[in-house]
N, C-alpha and C positions, 0 to 999 in steps of 0.2 A: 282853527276851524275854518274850512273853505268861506267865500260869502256865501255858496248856495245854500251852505247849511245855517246861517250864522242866523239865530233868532232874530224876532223882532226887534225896533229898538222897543224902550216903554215907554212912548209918547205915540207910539202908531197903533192905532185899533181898526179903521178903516168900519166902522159903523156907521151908518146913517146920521146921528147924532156926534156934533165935535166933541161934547162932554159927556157922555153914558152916567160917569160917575157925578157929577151935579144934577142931571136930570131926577136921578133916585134919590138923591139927599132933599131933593126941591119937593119931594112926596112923604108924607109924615109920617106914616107907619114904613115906609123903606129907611127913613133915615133913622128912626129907631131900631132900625134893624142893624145897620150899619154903624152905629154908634152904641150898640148895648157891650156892657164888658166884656161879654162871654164870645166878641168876636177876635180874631188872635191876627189874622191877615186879610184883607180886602183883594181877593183875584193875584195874577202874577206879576201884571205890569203897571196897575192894577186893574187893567182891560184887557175882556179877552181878544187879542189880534182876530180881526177876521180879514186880512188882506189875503186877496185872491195870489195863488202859486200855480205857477207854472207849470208844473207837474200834474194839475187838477187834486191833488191831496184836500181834500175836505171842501168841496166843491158845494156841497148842500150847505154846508154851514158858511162858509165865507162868501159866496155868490146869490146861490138860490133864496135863501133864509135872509139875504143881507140887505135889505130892502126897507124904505119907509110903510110899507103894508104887509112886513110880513114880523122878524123881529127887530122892534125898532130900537131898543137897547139891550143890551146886557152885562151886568158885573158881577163876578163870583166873590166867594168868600170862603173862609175857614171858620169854624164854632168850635171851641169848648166844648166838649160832651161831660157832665159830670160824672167824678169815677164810681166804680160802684162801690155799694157803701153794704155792708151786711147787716143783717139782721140781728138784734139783740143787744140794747145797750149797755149791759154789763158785761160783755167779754172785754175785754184787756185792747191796749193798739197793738201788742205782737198778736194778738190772735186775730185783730182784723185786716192787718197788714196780712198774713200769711193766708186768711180768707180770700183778697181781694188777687192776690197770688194768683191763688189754686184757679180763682175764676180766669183772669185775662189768661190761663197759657189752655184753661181749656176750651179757650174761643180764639188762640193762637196770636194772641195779643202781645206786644212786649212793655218792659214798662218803661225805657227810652225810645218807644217808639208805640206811643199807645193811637188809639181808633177814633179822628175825629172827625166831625161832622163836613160835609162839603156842601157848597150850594148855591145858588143862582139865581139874583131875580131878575125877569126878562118882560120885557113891555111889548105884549103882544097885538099885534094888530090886525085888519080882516082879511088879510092874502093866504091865512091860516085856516082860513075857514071850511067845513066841512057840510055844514047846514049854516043857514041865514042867523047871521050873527053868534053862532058857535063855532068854536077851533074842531078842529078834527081830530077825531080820536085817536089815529095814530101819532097824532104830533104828542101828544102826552109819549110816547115811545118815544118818539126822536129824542124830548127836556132828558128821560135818565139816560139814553145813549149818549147823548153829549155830557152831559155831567159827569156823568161812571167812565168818562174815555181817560182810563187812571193813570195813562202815561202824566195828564197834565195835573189830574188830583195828585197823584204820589209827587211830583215834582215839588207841587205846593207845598204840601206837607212838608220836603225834606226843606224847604227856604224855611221853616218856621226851626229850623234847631232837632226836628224827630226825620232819624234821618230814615233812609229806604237802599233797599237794596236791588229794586226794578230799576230797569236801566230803560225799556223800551216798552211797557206799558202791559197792556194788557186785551184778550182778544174777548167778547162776548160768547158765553155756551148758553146762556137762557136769559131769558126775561118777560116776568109776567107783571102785567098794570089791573090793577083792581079799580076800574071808575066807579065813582061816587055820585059826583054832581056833574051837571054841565061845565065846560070852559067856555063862558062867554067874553067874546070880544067886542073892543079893544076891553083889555085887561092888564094888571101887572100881576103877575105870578112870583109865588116863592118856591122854587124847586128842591128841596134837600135829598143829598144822600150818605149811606156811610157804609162802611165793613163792619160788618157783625160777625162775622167768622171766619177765618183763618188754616186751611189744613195744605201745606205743601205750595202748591202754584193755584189751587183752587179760592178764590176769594168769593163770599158770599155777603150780596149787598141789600139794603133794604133802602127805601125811600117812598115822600110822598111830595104832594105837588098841593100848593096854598094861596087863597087869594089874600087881599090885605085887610080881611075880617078872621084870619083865620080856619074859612072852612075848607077843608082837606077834599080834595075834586078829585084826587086818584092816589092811590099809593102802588108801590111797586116792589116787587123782588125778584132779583138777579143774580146770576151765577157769572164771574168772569175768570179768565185764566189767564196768569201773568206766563208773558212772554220772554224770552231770552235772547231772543233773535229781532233784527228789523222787521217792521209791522207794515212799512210804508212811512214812518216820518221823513221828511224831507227829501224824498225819491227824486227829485229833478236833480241830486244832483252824481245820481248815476247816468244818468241821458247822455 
């Protein structure tokens, strides 16, 4: 791999913050978060890179966003979704194995490569704001655009053992946010999101967006379609 292409190393995140990932553990319900079973991997390096490229590739997110008053940390994760479980407990395990079957292929699921959760919590601060002391309502848009950007979700996933077969990610066809409550800042947020369905190159995604009481400020759903061609990853190093 040339160096233009050549990823980050996994000690570069170029965030505001030297440690993202102690910051959130130094906060009690993130570090519960971060340490409950059901989490399977902690991000890819396990921060997500935001150094600024040359190319300007992800410019809102590595420069603009990357600020002590705008997002002052952020780490992803992978969760455990639990599988589905069918109805009825007197049928046999070949009949709920063969249930649970029928279900993941009719939501295009496989079962070495099943649908897990993705997600992000991000320390937001008041360069976000839209009204006095509130984020702004499209930045709830930006948290699933950056999360649902599945070249780096599907990657994650395949480092966990379930592999993929996307090579270069995937383009946005829709996305609708249903707001709830205000996002007031500063804040730490928990962003989730996942695949809930499967047909062809059309992935369908759901998510919602959480403070650290739990209450659900937006959720969201989305339509993206996996790509087979270069999207723009690492374009500087056609220049």
């Amino acid at each position: 791999m040339p160096a233009s292409q050549a990823p980050p190393s996994p000690l570069t995140h170029n965030q505001p913050l030297p440690n993202p990932l102690a910051h959130f553990h130094s906060i009690p319900w993130c570090h519960a978060l971060l340490t409950h079973r059901s989490i399977l991997h902690i991000a890819i390096r396990p921060i997500p890179d935001r150094t600024a490229l040359a190319s300007t590739e992800s410019s809102l997110v590595r420069e603009t966003l990357n600020t002590p008053r705008t997002v002052y940390a952020c780490v992803t994760f992978l969760l455990y979704v639990k599988e589905f479980q069918p109805d009825g407990a007197s049928i046999s395990k070949e009949e709920k194995e063969a249930a649970r079957k029928t279900e993941m292929q009719a939501r295009g699921e496989e079962k070495e490569n099943p649908f897990q959760e993705y997600g992000a919590l991000v320390d937001l601060r008041d360069g976000v704001n839209g009204y006095k002391g509130t984020a702004h309502g499209g930045f709830s848009g930006w948290c699933w655009m950056r999360l649902w950007g599945l070249r780096r979700m599907l990657r994650l996933i395949s480092l966990t053992g379930m592999h993929t077969r996307v090579e270069h990610g995937a383009l946005t066809a829709s996305l609708t946010v249903n707001f709830k409550k205000p996002l007031y800042t500063p804040r730490v947020v928990v962003v989730r999101g996942r695949v809930v369905d499967k047909k062809g190159r059309k992935l369908t995604v759901k998510g919602s967006l959480a403070d650290g009481e739990g209450n659900v400020l937006a959720e969201a759903d989305g339509v993206w379609i996996m790509a087979n061609g270069d999207i723009g990853r690492w374009t500087d190093a056609k220049l």
